[in-house]
C-alpha positions in Angstrom: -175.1 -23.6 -108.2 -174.8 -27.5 -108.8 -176.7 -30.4 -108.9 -176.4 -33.5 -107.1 -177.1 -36.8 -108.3 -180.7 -36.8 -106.7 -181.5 -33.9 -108.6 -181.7 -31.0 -105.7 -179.8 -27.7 -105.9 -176.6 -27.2 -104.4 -175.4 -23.5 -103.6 -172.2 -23.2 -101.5 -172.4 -26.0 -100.0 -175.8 -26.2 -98.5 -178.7 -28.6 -100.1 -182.0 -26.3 -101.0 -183.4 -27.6 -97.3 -180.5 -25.3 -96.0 -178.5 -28.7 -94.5 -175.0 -28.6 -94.5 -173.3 -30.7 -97.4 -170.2 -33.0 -96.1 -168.8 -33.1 -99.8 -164.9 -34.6 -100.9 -162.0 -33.5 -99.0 -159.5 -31.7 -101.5 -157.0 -33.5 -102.7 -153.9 -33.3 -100.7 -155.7 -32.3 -97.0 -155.6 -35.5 -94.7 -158.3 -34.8 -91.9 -156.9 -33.7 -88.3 -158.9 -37.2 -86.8 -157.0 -40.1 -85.8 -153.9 -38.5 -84.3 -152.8 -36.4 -87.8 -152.8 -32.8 -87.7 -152.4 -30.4 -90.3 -149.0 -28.9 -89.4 -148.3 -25.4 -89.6 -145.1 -24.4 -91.5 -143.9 -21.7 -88.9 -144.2 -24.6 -86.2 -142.4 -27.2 -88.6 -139.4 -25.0 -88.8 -139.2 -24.2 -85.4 -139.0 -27.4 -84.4 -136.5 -28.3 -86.7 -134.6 -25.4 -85.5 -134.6 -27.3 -82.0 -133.5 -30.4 -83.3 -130.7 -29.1 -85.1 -129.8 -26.9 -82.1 -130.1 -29.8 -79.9 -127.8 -31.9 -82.0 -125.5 -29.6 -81.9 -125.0 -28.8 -78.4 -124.6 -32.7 -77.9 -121.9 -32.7 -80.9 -120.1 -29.8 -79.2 -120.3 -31.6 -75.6 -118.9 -34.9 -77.1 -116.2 -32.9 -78.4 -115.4 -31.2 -75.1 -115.3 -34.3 -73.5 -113.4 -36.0 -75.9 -110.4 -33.6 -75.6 -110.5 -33.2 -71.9 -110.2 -37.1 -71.8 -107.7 -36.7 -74.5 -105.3 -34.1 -72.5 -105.7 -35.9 -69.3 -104.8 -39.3 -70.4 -101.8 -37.0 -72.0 -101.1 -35.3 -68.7 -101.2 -39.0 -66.9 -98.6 -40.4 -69.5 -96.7 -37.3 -69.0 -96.9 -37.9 -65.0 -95.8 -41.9 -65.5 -92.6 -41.1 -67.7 -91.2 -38.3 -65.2 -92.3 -40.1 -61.4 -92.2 -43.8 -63.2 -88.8 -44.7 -64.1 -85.8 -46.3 -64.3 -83.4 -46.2 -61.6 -80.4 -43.5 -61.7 -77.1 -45.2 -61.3 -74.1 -42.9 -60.6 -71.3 -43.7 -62.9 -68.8 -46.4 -61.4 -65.0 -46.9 -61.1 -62.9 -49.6 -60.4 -64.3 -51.4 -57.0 -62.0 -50.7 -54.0 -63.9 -52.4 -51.5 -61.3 -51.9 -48.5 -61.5 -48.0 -48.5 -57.7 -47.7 -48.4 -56.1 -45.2 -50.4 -55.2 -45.5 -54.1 -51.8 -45.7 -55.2 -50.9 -42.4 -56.9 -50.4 -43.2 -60.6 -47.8 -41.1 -62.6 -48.5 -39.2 -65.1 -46.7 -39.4 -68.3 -43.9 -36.5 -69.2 -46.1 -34.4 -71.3 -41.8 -33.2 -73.0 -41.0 -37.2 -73.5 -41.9 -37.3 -76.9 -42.0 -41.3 -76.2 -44.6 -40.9 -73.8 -48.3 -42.2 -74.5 -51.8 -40.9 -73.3 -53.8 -43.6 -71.2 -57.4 -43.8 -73.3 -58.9 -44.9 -70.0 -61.2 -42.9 -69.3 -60.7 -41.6 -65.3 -63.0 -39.4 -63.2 -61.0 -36.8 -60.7 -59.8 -39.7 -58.6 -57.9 -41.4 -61.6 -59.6 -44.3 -61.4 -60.5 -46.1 -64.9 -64.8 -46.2 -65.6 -66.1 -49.4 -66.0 -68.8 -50.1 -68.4 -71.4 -51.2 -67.1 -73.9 -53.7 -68.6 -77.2 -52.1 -70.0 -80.9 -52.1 -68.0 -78.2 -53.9 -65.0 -79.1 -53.2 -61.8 -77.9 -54.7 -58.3 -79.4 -54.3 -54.2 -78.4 -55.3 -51.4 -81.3 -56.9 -49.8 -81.2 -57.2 -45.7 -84.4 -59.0 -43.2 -84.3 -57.4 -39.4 -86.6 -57.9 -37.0 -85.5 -54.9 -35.2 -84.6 -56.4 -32.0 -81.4 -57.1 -32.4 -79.1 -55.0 -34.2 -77.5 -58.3 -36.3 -79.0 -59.1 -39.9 -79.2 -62.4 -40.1 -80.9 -62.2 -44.1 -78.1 -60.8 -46.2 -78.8 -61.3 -50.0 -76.8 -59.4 -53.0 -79.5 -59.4 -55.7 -79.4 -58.6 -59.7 -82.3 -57.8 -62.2 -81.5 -57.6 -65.9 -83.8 -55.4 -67.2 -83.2 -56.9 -71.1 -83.5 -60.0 -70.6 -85.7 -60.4 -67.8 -83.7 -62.5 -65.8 -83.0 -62.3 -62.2 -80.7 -63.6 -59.7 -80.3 -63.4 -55.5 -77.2 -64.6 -54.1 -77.6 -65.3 -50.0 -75.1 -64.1 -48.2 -74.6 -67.0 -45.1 -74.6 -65.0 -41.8 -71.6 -66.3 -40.8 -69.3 -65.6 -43.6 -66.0 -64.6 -42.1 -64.7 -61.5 -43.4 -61.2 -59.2 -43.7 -61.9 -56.9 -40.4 -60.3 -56.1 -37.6 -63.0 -56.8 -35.2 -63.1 -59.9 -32.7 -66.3 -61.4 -34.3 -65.6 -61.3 -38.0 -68.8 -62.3 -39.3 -70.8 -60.2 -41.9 -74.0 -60.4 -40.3 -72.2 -58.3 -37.3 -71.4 -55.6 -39.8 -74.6 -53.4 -40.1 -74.1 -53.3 -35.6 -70.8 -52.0 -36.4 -70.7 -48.9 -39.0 -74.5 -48.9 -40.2 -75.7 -49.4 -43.9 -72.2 -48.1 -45.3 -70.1 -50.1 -43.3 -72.8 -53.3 -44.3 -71.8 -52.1 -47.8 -68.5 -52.1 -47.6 -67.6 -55.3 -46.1 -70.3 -56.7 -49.1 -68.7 -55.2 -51.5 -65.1 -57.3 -50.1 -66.7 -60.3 -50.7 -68.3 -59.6 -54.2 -65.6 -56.8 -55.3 -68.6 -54.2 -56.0 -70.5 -52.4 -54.5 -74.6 -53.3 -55.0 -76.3 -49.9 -56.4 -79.2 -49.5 -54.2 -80.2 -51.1 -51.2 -83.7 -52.4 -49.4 -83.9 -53.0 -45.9 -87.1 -55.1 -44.8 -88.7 -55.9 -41.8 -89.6 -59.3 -41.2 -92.9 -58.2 -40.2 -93.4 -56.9 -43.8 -92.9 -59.9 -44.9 -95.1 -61.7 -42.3 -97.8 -59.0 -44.2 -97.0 -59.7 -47.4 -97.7 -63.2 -47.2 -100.8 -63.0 -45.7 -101.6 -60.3 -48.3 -101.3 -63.1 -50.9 -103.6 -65.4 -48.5 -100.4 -67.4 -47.8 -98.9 -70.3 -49.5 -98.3 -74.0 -49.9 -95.1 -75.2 -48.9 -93.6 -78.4 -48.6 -91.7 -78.4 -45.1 -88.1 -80.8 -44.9 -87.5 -81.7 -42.1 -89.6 -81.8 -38.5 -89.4 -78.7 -36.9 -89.8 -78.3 -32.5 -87.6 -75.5 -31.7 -88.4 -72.9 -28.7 -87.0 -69.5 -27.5 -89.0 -68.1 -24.8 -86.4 -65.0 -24.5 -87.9 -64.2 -28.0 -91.4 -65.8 -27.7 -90.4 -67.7 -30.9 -91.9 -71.5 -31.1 -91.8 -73.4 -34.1 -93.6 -77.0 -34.5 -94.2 -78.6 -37.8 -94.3 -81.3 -39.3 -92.3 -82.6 -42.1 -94.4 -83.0 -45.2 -96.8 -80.5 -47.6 -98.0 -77.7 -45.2 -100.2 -74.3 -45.5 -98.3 -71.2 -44.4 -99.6 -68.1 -43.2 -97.6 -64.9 -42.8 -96.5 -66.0 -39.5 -95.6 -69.7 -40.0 -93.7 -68.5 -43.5 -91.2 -66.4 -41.0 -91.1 -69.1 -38.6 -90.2 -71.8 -41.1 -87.7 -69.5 -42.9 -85.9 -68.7 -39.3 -85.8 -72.5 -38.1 -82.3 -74.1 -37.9 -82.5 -76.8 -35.4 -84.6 -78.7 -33.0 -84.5 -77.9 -29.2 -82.6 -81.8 -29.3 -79.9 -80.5 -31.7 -81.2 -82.4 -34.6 -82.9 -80.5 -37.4 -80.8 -79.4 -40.6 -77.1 -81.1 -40.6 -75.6 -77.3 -42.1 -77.7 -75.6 -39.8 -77.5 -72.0 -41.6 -76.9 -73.5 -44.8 -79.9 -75.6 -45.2 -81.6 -72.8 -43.6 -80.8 -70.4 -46.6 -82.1 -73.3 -49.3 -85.4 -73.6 -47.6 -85.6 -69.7 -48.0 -85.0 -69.4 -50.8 -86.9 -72.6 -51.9 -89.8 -70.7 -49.9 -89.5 -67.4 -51.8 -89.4 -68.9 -55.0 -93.2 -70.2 -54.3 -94.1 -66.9 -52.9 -93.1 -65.0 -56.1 -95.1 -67.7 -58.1 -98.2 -67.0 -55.8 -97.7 -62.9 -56.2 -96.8 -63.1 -59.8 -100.9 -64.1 -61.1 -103.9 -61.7 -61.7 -105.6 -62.3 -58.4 -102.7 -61.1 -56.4 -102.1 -58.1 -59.0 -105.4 -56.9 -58.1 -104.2 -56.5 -54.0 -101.5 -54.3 -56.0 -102.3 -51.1 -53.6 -102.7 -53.6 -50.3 -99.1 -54.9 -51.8 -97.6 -51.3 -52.1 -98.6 -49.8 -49.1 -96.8 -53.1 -47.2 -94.0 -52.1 -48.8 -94.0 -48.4 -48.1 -94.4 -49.2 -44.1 -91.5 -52.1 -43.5 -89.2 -51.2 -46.6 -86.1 -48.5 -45.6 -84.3 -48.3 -49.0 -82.7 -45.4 -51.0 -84.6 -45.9 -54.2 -87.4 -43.5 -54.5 -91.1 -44.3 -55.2 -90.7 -43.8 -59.0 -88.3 -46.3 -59.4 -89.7 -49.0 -57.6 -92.8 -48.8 -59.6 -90.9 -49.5 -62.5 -88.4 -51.9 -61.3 -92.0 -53.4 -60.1 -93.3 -53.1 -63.8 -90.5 -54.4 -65.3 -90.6 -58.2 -62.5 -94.0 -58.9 -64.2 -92.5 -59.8 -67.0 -90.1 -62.1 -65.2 -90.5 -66.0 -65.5 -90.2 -67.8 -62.2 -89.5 -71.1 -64.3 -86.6 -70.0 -66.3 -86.0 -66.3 -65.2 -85.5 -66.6 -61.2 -82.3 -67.6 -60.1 -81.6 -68.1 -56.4 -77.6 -69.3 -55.3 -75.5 -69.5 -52.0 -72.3 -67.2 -51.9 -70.2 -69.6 -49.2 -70.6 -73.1 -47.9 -67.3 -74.4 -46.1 -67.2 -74.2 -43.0 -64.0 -73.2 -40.6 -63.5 -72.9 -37.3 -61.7 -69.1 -36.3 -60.2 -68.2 -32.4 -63.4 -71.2 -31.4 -66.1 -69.5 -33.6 -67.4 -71.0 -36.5 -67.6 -69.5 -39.7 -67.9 -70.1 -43.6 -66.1 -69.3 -46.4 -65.9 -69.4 -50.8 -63.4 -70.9 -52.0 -62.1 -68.1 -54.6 -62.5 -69.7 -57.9 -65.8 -70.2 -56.6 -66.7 -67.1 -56.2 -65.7 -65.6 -59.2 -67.4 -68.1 -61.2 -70.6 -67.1 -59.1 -70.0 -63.3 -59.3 -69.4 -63.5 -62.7 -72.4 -65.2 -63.7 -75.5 -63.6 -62.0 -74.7 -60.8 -60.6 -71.8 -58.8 -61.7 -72.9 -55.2 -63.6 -69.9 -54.8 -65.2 -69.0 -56.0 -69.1 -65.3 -57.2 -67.8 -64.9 -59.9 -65.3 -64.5 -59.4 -61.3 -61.0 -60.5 -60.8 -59.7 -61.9 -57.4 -57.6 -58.4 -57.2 -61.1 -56.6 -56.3 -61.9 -59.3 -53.2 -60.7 -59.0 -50.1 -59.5 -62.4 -48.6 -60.1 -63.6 -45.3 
């Protein structure tokens, strides 16, 4: 029994008048009011038990993910390097661009102790393998409109890989070449003997033959143009030409213009006014507005905004391009142009510019020297020089 301060008996917590005494909370005990509880133990490590097994579960899921992003991303590279990459090029041999049969080489008297072993190396049709530059690939690049069975768009183009530079050479449609036909002009080739016979007389005029060829419709590239959302092009000369037979009518004027898909293939096919006037080389000024044209079209294609229409872009290509390289490869030749600098790394020339007259048709012609010299410097393959002994002369 105690005694509080007034004097009265205490005894277990009651006053004498039997009313219940609210003494001192022990020390250490916080009261359950105001949103504190007094926890108990089992339900404190319980709960912990939850957190701990909820961290863990989340630590185990991050992992999970973490490697199945991991081997995907592995699979994926995987995928790139064996469906992405670099065209295969089947070992070459000297050019022999008219088909004719080699002269048979004698071999050395393996008993004359004089005799000496060529170090040429020579496949099983004894003809020496050239080397051939590194990352060096050549096409042979041809525009149809599939009415006709002529290619009036012949170009011989080469992509250095390296040193990302790139040059076309435009083949004139009236070149005259070595055949035996009455109209001996290249753009009749492909009409007469298909894509092989097309390669062959190419490869008389450039004494190789390209690696791979494209064949595009011009309405692929009426597409792709309008896929960029056309370009600005400064236009030469006036332009009023009309063919009903084709239902082909062209009518600008000279000066700064906005092209479309359409007007950019009716531009690039314009040679002269209904009047005769128009370009004074007719074909040949043609082939510099082209490739004047293309040169601002691969500006244009070459930024972000068109890279994002990179699908739209592919899928043009997949329905108006007929070529022998497969998917793979043109991805990664595709790659490989973005690093290309239109400025300095985009070459465009013109493989003939004289002009003859042959049996009353007119043609045009390189000069040898001339050749070579253009061969040689943009798109040859090879390490050695074309010589005139691999061209076929008119």
């Amino acid at each position: 029994m105690q005694a509080n301060k007034s004097g009265k008996a205490v005894a277990n917590g009651r006053r004498a008048d039997g009313s219940v005494l609210i003494g001192k909370r022990k020390a250490g005990r916080k009261s359950p009011g105001k949103g504190r509880t007094q926890t108990d133990p089992g339900i404190s490590n319980g709960v912990r038990k939850k957190k701990k097994n909820g961290t863990a579960k989340r630590r185990r899921a991050f992992v999970i993910a973490f490697w199945t992003i991991l081997i995907l991303l592995a699979m994926l590279y995987i995928a790139y390097k064996l469906i992405v990459r670099p065209p295969e090029i089947t070992p070459d041999t000297t050019p022999d661009p008219t088909g004719q049969t080699d002269i048979d080489v004698e071999e050395p008297d393996i008993d004359d102790p004089t005799a000496k072993p060529d170090d040429t190396a020579k496949p099983d049709d004894g003809k020496p393998v050239l080397e051939r530059k590194k990352g060096f690939y050549t096409f042979l690049i041809i525009g149809t409109d599939k009415v006709g069975a002529n290619t009036d768009v012949l170009m011989v183009a080469s992509f250095d890989t390296a040193n990302k530079q790139a040059h076309v050479v435009n083949i004139p449609r009236d070149t005259i070449v070595n055949v035996s036909r009455k109209v001996k002009k290249i753009n009749a080739a492909y009409a007469n003997g298909g894509i092989d016979n097309l390669k062959k007389e190419i490869s008389s005029l450039i004494g190789f033959k390209p690696d791979f060829y494209m064949m595009v419709d011009l309405k692929g590239f009426v597409n792709l143009v309008d896929a960029i959302g056309g370009v600005e092009f400064y236009v030469p000369v006036d332009m009023n030409y009309d063919d009903p037979t084709q239902d082909l009518h062209i009518h600008y004027k000279k000066g700064l213009q906005f092209l479309d898909g359409k007007s950019a293939l009716e531009v690039v096919r314009f040679r002269h006014n209904n009047d005769g006037t128009g370009y004074p080389r007719e074909d040949l000024d043609r082939i510099q507005t082209t490739q004047k044209l293309l040169t601002a079209i691969a500006k244009k294609m070459i930024n972000v905004k068109t890279l994002l229409k990179l699908d739209e872009l592919v899928d043009i290509a997949v329905d108006n391009l007929k070529t022998d390289l497969d998917a793979g490869e043109i991805l990664w030749l595709a790659k490989e142009a973005l690093g290309v600098d239109t400025e300095n790394g985009l070459h465009f020339h013109t493989y003939a510019e004289h002009s003859c007259m042959y049996k009353g048709l007119s043609y045009v012609y390189a000069e040898e020297d001339e050749a070579l010299a253009l061969i040689n410097s943009s798109i040859n393959p090879y390490t050695t020089d074309i010589t005139d002994l691999d061209l076929i002369k008119p």
